[in-house]
N, C-alpha and C positions, 0 to 999 in steps of 0.2 A: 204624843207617843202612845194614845191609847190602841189598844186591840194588837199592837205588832210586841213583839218579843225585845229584850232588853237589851240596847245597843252597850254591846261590850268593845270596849277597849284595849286594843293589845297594849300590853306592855315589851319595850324589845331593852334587851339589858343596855347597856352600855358600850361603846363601839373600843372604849380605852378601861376595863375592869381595872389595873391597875395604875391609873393612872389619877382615879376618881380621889385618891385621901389627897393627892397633891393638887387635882386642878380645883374642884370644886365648885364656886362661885365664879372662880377664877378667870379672865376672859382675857387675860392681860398676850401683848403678842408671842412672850416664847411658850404659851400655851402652844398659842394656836401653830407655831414653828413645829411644834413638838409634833401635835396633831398631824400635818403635813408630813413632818418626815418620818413616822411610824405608817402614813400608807404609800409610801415611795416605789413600792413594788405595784402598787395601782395606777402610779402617776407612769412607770415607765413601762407597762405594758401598753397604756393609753397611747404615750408618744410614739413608741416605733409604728404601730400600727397606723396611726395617723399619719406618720410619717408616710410610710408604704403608698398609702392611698391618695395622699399629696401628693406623690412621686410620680404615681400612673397617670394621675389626672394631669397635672402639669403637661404631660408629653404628648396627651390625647391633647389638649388645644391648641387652636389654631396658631400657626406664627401670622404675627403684624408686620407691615415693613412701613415705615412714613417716608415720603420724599417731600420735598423741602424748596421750594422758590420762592427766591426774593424779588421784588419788580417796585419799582420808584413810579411816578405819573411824569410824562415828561415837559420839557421845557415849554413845549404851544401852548398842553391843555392848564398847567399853571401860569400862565401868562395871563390867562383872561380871568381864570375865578380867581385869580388873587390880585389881581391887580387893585382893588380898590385900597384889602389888608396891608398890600406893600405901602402904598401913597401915604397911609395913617401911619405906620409904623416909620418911614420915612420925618412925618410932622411930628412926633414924639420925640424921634431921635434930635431934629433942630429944635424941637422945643426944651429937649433935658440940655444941649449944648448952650443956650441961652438962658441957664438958669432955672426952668420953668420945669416943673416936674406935672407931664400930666397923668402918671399910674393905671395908664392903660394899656389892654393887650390889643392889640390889631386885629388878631385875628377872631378876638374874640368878640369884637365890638358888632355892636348892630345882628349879633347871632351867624355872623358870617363862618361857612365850614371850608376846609380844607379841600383839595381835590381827591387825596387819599378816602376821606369818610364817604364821598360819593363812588370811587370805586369798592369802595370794603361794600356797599349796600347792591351795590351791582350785581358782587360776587355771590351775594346771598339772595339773591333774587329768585323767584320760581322758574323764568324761560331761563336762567343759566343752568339750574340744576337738572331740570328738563331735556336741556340739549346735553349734558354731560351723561347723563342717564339712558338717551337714546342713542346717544353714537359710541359708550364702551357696552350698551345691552343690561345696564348693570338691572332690572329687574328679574333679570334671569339668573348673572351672577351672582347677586349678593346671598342667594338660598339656593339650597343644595335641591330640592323640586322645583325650581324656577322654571326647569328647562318644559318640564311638562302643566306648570301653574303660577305664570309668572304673578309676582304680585303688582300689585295696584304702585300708582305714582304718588300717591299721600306715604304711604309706609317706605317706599324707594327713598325719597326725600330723606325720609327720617334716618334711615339708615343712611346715605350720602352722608346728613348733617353731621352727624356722629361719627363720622371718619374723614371731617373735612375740618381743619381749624383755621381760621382766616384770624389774622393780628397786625392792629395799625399801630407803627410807631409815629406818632404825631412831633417828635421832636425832628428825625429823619425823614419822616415821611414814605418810610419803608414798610411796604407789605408783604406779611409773608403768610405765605398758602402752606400748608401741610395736610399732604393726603395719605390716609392710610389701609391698605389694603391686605388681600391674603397674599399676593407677588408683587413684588418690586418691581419689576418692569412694568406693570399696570399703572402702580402707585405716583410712577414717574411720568407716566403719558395723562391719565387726569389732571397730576399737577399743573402740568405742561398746556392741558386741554384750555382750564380755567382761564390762562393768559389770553389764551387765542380768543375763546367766549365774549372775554373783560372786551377787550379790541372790539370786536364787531356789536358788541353791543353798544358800547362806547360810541361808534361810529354810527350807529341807528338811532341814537337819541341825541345826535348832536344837534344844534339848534345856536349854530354862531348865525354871523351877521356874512358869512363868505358861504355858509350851506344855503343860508336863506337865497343869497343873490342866486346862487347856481341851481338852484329848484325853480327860480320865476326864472331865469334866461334858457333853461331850460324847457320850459312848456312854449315859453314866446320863441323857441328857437323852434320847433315842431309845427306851429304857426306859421312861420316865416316860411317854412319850405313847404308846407301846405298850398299857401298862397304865390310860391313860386314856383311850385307844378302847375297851377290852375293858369296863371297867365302865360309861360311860357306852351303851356298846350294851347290856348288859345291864340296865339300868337304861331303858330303852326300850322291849326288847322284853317284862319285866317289865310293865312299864307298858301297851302297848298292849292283851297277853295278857288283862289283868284289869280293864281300864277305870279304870284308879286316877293318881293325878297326883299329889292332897295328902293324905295321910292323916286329917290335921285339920281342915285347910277343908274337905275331902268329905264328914267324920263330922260335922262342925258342920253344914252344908249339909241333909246327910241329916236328923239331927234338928230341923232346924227346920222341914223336907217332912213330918218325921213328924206335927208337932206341928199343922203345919197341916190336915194331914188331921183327927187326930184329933179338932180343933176343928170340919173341918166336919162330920163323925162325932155328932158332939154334939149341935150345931144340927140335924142331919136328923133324929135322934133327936125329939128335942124338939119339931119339927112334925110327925112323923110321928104323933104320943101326940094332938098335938092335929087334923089330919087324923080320926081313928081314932074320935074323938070323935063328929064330923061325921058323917061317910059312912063308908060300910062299904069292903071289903076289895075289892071288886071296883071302887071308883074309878079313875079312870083317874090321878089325882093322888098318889091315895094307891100303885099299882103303880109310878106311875115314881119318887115318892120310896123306896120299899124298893128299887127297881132300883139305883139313885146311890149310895143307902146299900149294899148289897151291892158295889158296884164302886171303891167310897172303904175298905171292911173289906178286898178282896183287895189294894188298892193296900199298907194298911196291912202286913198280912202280909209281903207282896213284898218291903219296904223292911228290915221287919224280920229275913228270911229263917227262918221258921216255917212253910213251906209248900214244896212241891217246884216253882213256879212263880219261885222266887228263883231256883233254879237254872239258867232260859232268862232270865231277866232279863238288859237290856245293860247294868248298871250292880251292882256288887259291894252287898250286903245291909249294913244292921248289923252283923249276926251276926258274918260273914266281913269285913268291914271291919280287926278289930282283928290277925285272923292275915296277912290279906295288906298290912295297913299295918308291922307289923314287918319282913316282907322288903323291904318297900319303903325302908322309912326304913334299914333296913342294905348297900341297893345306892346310897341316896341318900348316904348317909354316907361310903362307898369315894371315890363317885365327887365329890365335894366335899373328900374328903383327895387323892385323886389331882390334882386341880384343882390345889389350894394347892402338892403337891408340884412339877408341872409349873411351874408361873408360880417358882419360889422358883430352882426350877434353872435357868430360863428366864435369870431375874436376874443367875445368880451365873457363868451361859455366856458373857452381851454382856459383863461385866467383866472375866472372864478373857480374851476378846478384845482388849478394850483393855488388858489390862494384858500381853498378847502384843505385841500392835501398837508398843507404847513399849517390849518386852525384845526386840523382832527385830533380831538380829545387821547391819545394815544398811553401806554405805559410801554417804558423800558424792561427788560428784562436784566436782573444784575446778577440773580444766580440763577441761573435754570436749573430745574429739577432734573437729577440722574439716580437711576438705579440704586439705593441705597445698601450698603455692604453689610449692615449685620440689621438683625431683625429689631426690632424696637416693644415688642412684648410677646408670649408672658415670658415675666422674668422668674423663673424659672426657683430659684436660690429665695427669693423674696415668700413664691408661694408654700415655698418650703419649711421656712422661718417662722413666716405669720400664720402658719396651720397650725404646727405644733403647739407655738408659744399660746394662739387663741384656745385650742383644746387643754392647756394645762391649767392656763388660767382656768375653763368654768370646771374642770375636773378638782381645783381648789376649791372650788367655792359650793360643788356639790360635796364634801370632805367637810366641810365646814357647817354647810346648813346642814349635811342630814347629823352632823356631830349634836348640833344645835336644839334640833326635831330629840333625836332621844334622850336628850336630858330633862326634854318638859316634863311635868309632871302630869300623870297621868288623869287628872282632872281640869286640865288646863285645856281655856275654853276652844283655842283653834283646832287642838287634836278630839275634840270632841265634835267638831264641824269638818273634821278628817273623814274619822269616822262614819258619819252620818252622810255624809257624803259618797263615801265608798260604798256602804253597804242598799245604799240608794239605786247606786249606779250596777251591782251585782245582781240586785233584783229585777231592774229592768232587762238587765242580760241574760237571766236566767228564763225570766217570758219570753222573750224573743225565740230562745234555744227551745225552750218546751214546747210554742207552735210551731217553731218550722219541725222541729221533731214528733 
């Protein structure tokens, strides 16, 4: 304390003068009642005012509205995660019937969970929040500059989180979703949204023994008809290449063309002998029947492919019939196994569909979320209550300590570090004020 000036001490009299021969020492509680109700004129200027300012604030914020759905898991995608819980719980129940008490849960054995705690994790997943956040826009709605600075997905989330309650009843096995928003009708279609999310996500991660089948029948079904475009085009342009369709009906065909020629081959013969008979070689009858007959011997030929005239022919010979009917009947043969294979796989794809369809992880819905009719906060009455009564209370307890504070005595050591403190803190304010002045 050297070199500065001597920290003085106010003294401030007493907050209850006449009150001082009675209380005294005295700390007992109908002092301090006393205390209190001698400043009751301070306590209820405090409250209305607080009141007032509770009352405005209240009305400035926002209304809440929650909506409300329940959704069960249902009977398929229970079927398979529990199946094992069931079978134990099953050998427990025969076993307590027969005396035998084994004191275990089923479902709790071996760490096995519920289908519900796999949907509750669903729910709270990131691509569900994600997809809820991008299809009602809510980085834009949830803040009032959203429209021109939406924020980020980490802080969306967070906000989401905090107006979304997700609760498993594990004895029912009832989920229920509550969302809560600044309009009810919003609050209702999120609700609503979440179901539909649970479902397709449910659906994307499913990993039964009928998805598995229907993903390989699947890629080997794209196979199949890969491989039965390739043969039956080649089996076409085969075909077209060579003028051939049926190896057998063509070859039956051709020889009964043969057979007909040769018959009329025959007959022209046999009038030609008798022609020859007649009239001589220079007849005009007898020249155009050797002409017919020569043009029925190349036809013969042709058919037969004995001549290099088969070879411009537009239709495949005898000859050549039996080598180009083996390719044929062996691209005919691929593409009639490829057939059968396609239609077989065809069969066994629509089944493993349906038998997807009846193993897809799915939840029911038992209350769907609607529009909820009265707002859910603030409560209005509540803020009203809990302002006041909080303002009375510390306005007691300011009443009390500074009651406290003036009875010290003037050499007591805290108001002495009061003191010292204040006039500490004066000085510094006093510099400050003197430079910027």
């Amino acid at each position: 304390m050297e070199g500065r000036a001597a920290t003085t001490v106010p003294i401030y009299p007493p907050s209850l003068p006449e009150m001082e021969p009675r209380l005294g020492d005295e700390k007992g509680k109908i002092a301090k009642l006393w205390l209190l109700w001698h400043e009751r004129r301070l306590f209820w200027r405090v409250a209305w005012k607080t009141f007032v300012l509770a009352f405005l604030i209240s009305f400035l914020l926002p209304k809440h509205y929650e909506a409300v759905i329940k959704v069960v898991p249902g009977e398929n995608s229970s079927s398979g995660m529990m199946g094992i819980p069931g079978k134990l719980a099953n050998m427990s129940n025969s076993a307590a019937g027969s005396g035998i008490s084994l004191a275990l849960d089923a479902t709790g054995l071996l760490g096995a969970k519920t289908p519900t705690a796999f949907y509750v994790e669903i729910l709270k997943s990131r691509s569900v929040q994600d997809r809820i956040i991008d299809g009602f826009n809510l980085r834009v709605r949830y803040w009032k500059t959203g429209k021109w600075f939406p924020r980020d997905y980490y802080t969306t989330r967070r906000k989401l989180k905090s107006f979304t309650d997700i609760d498993e009843d594990k004895k029912s096995n009832v989920i229920t979703v509550t969302v809560t928003d600044y309009d009810r009708d919003m609050a209702a279609q999120i609700a609503n949204a979440y179901v539909t999310e649970l479902n397709r996500a449910a659906a994307e991660l499913n990993t039964g023994e009928a998805h598995r089948e229907r993903m390989f029948l699947e890629g080997r079904l794209k196979e199949a008809k890969q491989d039965l475009d390739q043969t039956a085009l080649a089996l076409s342009q085969y075909s077209s290449k060579n003028t051939i369709m049926d190896p057998q009906d063509q070859g039956r065909a051709m020889m009964d063309a043969a057979a007909r020629v040769q018959g009329e081959i025959i007959a022209g013969e046999a009038e030609l002998k008798g022609l020859q008979q007649i009239y001589s070689d220079d007849n005009v009858r007898v020249r155009t029947l050797k002409a017919r007959l020569e043009t029925l011997r190349g036809r013969l030929r042709s058919m037969a492919g004995k001549q290099s005239e088969a070879a411009s022919a537009d239709y495949p010979s005898m000859s050549t019939l039996p080598i180009l009917g083996y390719r044929y009947s062996d691209l005919s043969r691929q593409t009639k196994i490829q057939e059968a294979v396609f239609e077989f796989l065809t069969q066994q794809y629509e089944t493993a569909k349906i038998d997807e369809a009846k193993e897809l992880p799915t939840v029911r819905v038992m209350d769907p979320a609607v529009p909820p009719e009265r707002k859910s906060s603030p409560h209005r009455i509540l803020i009203w209550i809990s302002s006041v009564a909080g303002v009375l209370l510390l306005t007691a307890f300011w009443v009390l300590g500074k009651n406290s504070w003036e009875q010290m005595s003037p050499d007591d050591s805290r108001r002495l570090l009061a003191a010292e403190v204040g006039a500490e803190i004066r000085r510094g304010i006093e510099k400050i004020t003197g430079r910027s002045s």
